[in-house]
C-alpha positions as CSV (number, residue, x, y, z in Angstrom):
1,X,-47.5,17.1,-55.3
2,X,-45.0,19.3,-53.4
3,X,-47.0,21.2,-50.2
4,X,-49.9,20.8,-52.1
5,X,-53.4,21.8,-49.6
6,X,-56.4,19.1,-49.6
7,X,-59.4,20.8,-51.2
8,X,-61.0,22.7,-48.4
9,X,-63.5,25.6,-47.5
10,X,-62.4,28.3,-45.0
11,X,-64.1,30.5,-43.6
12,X,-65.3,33.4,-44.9
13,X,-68.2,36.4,-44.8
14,X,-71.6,35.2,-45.8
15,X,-71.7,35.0,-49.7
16,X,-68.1,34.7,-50.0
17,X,-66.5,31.1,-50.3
18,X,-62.8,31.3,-50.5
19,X,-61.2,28.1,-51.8
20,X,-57.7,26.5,-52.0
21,X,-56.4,27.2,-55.6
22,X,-54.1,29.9,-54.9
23,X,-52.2,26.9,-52.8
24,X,-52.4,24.6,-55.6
25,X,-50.9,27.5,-58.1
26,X,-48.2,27.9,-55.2
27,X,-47.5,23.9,-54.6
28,X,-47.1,23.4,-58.5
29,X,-44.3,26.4,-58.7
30,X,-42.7,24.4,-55.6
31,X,-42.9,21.3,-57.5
32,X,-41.3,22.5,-60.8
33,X,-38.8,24.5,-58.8
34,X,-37.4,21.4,-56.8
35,X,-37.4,19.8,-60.5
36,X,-35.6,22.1,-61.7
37,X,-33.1,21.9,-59.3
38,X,-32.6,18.7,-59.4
39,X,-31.9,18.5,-63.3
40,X,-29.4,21.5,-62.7
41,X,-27.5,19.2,-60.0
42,X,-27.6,16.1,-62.1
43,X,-26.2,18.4,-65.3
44,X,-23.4,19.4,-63.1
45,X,-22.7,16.8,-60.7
46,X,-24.3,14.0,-62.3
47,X,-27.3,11.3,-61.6
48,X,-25.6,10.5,-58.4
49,X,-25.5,13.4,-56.9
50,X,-26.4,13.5,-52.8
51,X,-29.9,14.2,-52.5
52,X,-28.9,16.7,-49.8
53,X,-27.4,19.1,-52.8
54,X,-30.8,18.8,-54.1
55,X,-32.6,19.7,-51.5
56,X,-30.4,22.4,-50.6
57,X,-30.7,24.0,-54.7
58,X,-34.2,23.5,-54.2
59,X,-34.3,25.2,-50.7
60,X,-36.3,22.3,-49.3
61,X,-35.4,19.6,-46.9
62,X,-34.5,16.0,-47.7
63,X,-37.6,14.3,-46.5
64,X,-39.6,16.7,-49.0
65,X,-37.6,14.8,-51.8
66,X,-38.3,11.4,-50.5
67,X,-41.6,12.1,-49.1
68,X,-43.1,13.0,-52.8
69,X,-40.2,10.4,-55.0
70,X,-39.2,7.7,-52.6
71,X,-36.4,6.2,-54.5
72,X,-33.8,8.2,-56.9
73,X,-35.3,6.7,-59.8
74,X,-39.0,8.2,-59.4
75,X,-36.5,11.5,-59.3
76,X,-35.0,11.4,-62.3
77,X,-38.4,10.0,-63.9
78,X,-39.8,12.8,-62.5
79,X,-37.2,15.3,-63.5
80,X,-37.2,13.9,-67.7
81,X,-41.1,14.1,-67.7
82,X,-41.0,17.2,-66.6
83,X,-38.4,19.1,-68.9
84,X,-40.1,17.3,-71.7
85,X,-43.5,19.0,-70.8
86,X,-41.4,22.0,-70.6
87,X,-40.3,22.0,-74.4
88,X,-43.8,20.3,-75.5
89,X,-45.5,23.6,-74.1
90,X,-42.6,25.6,-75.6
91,X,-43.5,25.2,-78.8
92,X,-47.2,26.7,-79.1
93,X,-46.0,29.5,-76.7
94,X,-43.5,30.5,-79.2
95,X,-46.1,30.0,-82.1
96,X,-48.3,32.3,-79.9
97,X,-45.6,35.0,-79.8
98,X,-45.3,35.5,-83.5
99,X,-44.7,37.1,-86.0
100,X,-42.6,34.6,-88.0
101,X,-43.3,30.9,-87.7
102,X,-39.8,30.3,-88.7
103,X,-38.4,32.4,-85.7
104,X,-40.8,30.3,-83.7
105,X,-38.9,27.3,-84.9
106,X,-35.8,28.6,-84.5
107,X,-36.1,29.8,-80.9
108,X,-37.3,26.1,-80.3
109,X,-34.8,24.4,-81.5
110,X,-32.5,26.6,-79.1
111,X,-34.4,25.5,-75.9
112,X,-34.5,21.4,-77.4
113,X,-31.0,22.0,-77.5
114,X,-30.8,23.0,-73.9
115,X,-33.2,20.3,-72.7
116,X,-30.8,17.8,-74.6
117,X,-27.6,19.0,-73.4
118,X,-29.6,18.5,-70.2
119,X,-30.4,15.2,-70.9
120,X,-27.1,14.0,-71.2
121,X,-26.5,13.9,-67.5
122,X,-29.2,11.4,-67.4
123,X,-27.6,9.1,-70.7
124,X,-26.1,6.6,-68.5
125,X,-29.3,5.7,-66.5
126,X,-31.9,5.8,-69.3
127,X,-29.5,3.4,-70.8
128,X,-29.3,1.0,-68.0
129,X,-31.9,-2.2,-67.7
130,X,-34.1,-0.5,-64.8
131,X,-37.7,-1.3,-66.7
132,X,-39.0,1.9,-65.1
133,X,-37.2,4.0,-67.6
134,X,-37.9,1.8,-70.7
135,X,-41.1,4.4,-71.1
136,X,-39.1,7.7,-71.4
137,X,-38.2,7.1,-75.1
138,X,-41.7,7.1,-76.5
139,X,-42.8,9.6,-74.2
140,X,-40.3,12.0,-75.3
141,X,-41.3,11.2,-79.1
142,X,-44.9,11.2,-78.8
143,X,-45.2,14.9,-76.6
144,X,-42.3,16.2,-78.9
145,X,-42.3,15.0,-82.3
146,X,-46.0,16.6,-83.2
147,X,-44.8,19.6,-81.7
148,X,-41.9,20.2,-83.9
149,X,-44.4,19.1,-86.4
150,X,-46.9,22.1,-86.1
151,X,-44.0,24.3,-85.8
152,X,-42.3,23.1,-89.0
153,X,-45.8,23.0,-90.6
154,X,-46.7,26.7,-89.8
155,X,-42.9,27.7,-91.0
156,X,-43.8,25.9,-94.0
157,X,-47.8,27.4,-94.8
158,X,-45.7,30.6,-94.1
159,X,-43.3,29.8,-97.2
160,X,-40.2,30.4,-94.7
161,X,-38.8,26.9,-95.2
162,X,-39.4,23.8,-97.7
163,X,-42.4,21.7,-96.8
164,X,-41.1,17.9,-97.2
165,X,-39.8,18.3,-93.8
166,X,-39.5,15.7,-91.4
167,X,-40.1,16.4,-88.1
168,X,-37.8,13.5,-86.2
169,X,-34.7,14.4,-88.8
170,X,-34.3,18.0,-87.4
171,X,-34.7,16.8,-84.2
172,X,-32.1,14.0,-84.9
173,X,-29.6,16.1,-86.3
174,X,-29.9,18.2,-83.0
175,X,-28.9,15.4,-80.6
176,X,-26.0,14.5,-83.0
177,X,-24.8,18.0,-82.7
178,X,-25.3,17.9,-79.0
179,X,-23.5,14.7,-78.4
180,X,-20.2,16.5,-79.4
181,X,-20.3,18.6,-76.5
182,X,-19.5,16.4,-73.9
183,X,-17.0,18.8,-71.5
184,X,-15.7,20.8,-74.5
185,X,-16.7,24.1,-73.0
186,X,-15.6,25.8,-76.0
187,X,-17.9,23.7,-78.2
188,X,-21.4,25.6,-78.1
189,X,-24.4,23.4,-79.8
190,X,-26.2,26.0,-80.6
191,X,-24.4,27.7,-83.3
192,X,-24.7,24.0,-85.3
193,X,-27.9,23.9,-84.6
194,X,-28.5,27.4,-85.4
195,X,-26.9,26.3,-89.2
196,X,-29.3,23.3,-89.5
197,X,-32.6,25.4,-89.0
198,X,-30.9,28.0,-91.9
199,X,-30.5,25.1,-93.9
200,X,-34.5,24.4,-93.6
201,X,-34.6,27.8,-95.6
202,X,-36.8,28.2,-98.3
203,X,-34.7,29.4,-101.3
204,X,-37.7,31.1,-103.1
């Protein structure tokens, strides 16, 4: 994607072969960062926003953008996919990190409620009858639902919460709680959210 180098051999002392990864490392942090800049813009400006305010957060020019996503759409495609892949990988990160499952499964409810306040810059368009969006939806719940599966599941083998949990309630309950944010900037998600992860509790 972004700057990314053909697969090339330079040259190099006999014995020694130097190859391209180190650019392909480097183009997929350019390509995440422009992302991410793009998602911030569209949080606080909204999906409309002048693809020169993009390129300036990302610190690239405009034909960079349109060069790699041609119309605004493949953007904003671009920019859902890749905050969901974000959260996916969250969650066996934060398993990884330990000690407590459940703290695992806190913590990731608190970024799922940053990706979905997120999201909610992109409502409108993911609503609208473009077919190129009609995908999202099922992508979102088949990376995302197993992973707050295995989270609740380890919390659970752990005896930190109940273990006839539901996976796609939790995460249900979450984009409720969200939707009441709207421009209320003294209404903060994540202390309701905080409250339906406590409820989860075991109570033995």
């Amino acid at each position: 994607m972004l700057g990314r180098v053909r697969g090339q051999v330079v040259a190099a002392p006999p014995g020694r072969v130097v190859s391209d990864r180190p650019q392909r490392a480097d183009a997929r942090r350019n390509a995440a960062a422009l992302l991410d800049a793009a998602a911030s813009v569209f949080v606080s400006a909204g999906v409309e926003a002048p693809i020169r305010d993009i390129a300036a957060a990302a610190g690239v020019g405009t034909a960079t953008i349109y060069r790699h996503y041609p119309t605004r759409a493949d953007l904003i495609v671009a920019v859902y996919r890749h905050q969901v892949e974000a959260l996916a990988e969250a969650g066996p990160a934060l398993l990884a990190e330990g000690p407590a499952p459940y703290g695992a499964l806190a913590r990731w409810i608190e970024v799922f409620v940053d990706f979905v306040i997120t999201k909610q810059g992109l409502a409108a368009v993911l609503q609208s009858d473009d077919p190129c969006y009609d995908p999202l939806h099922s992508y979102f719940v088949e990376r995302l639902v197993p992973v707050c599966t295995e989270l609740l599941a380890a919390a659970a083998a752990a005896g930190e919460i109940r273990g006839d949990q539901d996976p796609y309630e939790p995460m249900r309950g979450v984009g409720s709680l969200c939707a009441g944010a709207g421009k209320n900037i003294r209404y903060d998600a994540r202390r309701p959210a905080g409250l339906l992860v406590a409820g989860l509790r075991s109570s033995h």
